[in-house]
Structure formats: structure tokens, C-alpha cells
MARTIFI-414887 format. One record per atom (N, C-alpha, C, O): x, y, z. Coordinates in steps of 0.05 Angstrom, whole numbers, plus 5000, padded with zeros to 4 digits. Example, Ala and Ser with C-alpha at 12.3 -4.5 7.8 and 13.67 -1.06 7.14 Angstrom:
BEGIN
526448865156
524649105156
526449345156
528549345169
525749555142
527349795143
525850015157
526850235161
***
This chain:
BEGIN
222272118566
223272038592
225271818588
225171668569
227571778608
229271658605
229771528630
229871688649
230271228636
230471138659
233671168677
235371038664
234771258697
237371338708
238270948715
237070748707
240770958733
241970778734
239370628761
238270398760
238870818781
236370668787
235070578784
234470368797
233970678769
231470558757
228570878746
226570898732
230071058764
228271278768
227471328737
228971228720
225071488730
224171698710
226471938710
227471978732
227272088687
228672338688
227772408652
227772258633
227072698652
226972718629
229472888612
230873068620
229272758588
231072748573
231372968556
229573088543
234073028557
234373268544
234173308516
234873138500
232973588510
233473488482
235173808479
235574008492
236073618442
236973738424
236173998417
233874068421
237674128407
236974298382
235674258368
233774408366
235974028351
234973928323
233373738338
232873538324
232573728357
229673618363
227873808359
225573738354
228474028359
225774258363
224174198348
224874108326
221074238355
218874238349
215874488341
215174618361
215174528326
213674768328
210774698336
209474498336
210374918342
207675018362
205274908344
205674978321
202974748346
200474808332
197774838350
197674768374
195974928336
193774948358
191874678359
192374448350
189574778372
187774458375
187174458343
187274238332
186474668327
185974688307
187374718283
189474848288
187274658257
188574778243
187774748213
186474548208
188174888196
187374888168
189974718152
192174818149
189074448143
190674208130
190274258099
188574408090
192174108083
191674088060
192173808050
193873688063
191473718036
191373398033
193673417993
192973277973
194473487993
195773537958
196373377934
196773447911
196173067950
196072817932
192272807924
191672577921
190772937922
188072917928
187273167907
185473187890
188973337915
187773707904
185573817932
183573947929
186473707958
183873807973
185573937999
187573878012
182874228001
184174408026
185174718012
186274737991
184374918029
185074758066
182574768082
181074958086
182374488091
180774408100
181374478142
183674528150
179874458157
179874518177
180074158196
178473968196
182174178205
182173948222
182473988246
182974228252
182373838264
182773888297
185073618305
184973378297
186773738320
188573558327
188073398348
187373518368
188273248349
186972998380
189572788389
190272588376
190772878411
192572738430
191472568429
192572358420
188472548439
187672268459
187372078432
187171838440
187172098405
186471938383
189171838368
190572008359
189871578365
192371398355
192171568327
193471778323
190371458308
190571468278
189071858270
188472048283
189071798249
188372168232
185171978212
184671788197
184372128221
180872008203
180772268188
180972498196
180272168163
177972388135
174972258134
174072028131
173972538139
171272508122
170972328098
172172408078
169472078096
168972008062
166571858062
165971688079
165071938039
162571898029
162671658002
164171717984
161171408001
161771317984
164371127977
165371097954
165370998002
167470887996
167970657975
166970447984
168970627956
168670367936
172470267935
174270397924
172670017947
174769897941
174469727920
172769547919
177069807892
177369537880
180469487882
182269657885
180669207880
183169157886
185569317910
185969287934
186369427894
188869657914
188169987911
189270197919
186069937897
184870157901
181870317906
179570317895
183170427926
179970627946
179670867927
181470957913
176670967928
175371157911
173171257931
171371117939
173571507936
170671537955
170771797946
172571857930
168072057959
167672317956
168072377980
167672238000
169072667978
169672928002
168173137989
168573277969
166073108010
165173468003
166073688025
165673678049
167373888011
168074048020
167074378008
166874447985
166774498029
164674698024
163374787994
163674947976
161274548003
159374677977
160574507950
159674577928
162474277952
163574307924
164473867934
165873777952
163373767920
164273487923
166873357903
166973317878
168673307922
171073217907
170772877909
170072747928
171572797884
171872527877
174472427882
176272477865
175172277904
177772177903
179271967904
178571827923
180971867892
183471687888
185971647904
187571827906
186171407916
188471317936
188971037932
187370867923
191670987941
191670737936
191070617970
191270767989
189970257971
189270207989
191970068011
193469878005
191870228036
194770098050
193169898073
194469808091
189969848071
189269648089
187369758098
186269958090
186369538128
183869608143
184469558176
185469338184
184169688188
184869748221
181569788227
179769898213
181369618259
179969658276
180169928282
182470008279
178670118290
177970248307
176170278324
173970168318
176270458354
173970498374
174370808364
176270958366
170970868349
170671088348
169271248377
168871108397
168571538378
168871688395
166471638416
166271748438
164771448407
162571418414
163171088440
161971038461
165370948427
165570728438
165570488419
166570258421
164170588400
163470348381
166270228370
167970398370
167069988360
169369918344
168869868320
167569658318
169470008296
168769978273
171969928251
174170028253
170769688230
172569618212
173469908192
171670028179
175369968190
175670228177
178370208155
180670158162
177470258122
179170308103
181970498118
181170688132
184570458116
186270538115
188070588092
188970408078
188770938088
190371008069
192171228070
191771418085
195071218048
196771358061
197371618043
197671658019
197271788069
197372068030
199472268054
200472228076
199672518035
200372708041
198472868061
196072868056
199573028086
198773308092
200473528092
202873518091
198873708092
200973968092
198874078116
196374088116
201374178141
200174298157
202774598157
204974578167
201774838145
203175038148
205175018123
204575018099
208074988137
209975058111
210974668109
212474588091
209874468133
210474228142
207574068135
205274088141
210073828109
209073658095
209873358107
212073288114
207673198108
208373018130
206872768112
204872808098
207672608114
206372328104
204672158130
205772128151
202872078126
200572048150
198771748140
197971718117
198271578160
196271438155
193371478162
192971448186
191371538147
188871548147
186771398141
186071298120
185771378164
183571168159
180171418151
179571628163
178671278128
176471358119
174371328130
173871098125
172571428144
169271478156
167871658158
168971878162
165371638156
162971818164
163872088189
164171998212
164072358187
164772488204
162872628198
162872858207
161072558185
158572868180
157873018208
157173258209
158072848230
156572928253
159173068277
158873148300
161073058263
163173208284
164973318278
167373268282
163473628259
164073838255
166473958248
166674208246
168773748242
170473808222
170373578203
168773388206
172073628184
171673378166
175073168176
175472928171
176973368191
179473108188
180173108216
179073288229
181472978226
183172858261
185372758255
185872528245
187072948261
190472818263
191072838291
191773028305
190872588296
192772408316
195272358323
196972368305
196072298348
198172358359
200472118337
202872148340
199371928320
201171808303
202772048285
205172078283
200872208275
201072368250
202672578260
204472678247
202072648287
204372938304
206772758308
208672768292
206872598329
208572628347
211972608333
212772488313
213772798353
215272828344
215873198319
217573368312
213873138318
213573428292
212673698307
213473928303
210473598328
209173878330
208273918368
207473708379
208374108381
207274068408
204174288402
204074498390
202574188410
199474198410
199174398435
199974348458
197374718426
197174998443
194774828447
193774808425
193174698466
190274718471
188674998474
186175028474
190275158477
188575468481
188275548464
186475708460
190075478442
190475648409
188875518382
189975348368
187275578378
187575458342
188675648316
189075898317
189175488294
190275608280
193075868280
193276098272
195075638298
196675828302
199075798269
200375978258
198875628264
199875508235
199375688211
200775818196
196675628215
194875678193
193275948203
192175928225
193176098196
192076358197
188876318193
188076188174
186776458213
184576338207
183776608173
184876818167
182176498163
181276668137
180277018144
179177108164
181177148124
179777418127
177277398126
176277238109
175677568143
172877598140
172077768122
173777938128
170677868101
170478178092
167878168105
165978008107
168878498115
166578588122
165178788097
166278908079
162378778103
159978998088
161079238087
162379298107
160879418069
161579668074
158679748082
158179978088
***
């Protein structure tokens, strides 16, 4: 939005080279500085920052070490540390939370993202990218998941 000589709201035109592509609430991420994915994340407007699942977090110095298990298989991983941010998680609570900066790949779009590390065992994906990590890149189908990311073939039994 852009303010007129009034003062009014008018929205602003865009570009060409503004265009943006479509993603759903859902999507299958890959994390590639890590070796992890594709993991299933859900995209959240209403959430500032992108949270990973991590088990075991150990800071030394500038560098964080924690585990991701991902189906069936626990990855050990390495990041360097870019800090610690308050957060109000979903519940209300505000919790002190490791922040770190890596790669995603969502689709054929590789994006550099800040992530903060916590406990997600209980809400059924393991990652949340936040409107920090979109905006600008992607407009969000609430009706659609995995419009990016193709959901997996099933095989069926013969």
C-alpha cells in the first residue's frame, strides 16, 4: 500500500519483476546446509520467525549442535550460532530461543532464512516458515498444500 497526496491508502502497483509464486499452507522444504529433507513444513502468516524441530541443543561458543529426527532416522546437526530471540510460542508462553541462519529450498527457490530451534514434537510438523522467511518471495493458497512440492507417490498393493 501506498499513501496518495492525501493522505488516503491506494495499492501499489506492481511490477513484472515483482511477481511472486503461488505456495500452499504446506510444503515439502529442504534444509541443504544440514543434508536434511524434504521435510514437510507449514507456512504461517500469523508467525514473524521459521522454527525447526531440535532435540538436544548444545551451544559452544559460535557454535549450535542439536538432533533432527526425521522419519525414523536421527540427524546430528551443525550450524553456526547467529543469537537468541524472545519468542511467544503458540501456546502464549514466551520462550528464550537459539537462533540460526541456514539455507531452505522450497521447490526450485533457495532462500536464506532465520531459524530459531525448539521442541515441536507436539505440532505435527517438524518446521514453520514465517512470514519473515516468505514475504516478498511467495503468496500463500490457504486451500492448497503442496502446490510446490508435489505430495509423494503412494504405491499401492497389487
Amino acid at each position: 500500500f501506498l499513501r496518495n497526496k492525501l493522505g488516503k491508502l491506494r495499492l501499489r502497483q506492481k511490477k513484472s519483476s515483482d511477481a511472486v509464486e503461488t505456495i500452499g499452507w504446506r510444503e515439502r522444504v529442504r534444509l541443504p546446509k544440514i543434508g536434511i529433507g524434504p521435510i514437510v513444513a507449514k507456512i504461517d502468516t500469523g508467525a514473524r520467525s521459521a522454527a525447526l524441530h531440535a532435540e538436544n541443543i548444545k551451544v559452544t561458543g559460535h557454535t549450535v549442535r542439536f538432533r533432527l529426527p526425521v522419519n525414523d532416522k536421527v540427524h546430528h546437526c551443525e550450524l553456526r550460532l547467529a543469537g537468541r530471540r524472545q519468542v511467544r510460542s503458540s501456546s502464549g508462553h514466551r520462550e528464550s530461543r537459539i537462533v540460526v541462519i541456514t539455507q531452505v529450498k522450497i521447490g526450485k527457490h533457495l532462500i536464506t532464512a532465520e531459524v530459531t530451534l525448539t521442541d515441536r514434537t507436539d505440532m505435527g510438523v517438524p518446521m514453520l516458515l514465517g512470514r519473515a522467511a516468505i514475504r516478498g518471495r511467495f503468496l500463500v493458497d490457504p486451500s492448497h498444500s503442496f502446490v510446490l512440492t508435489a505430495r509423494k507417490a503412494r504405491s499401492i498393493p497389487s
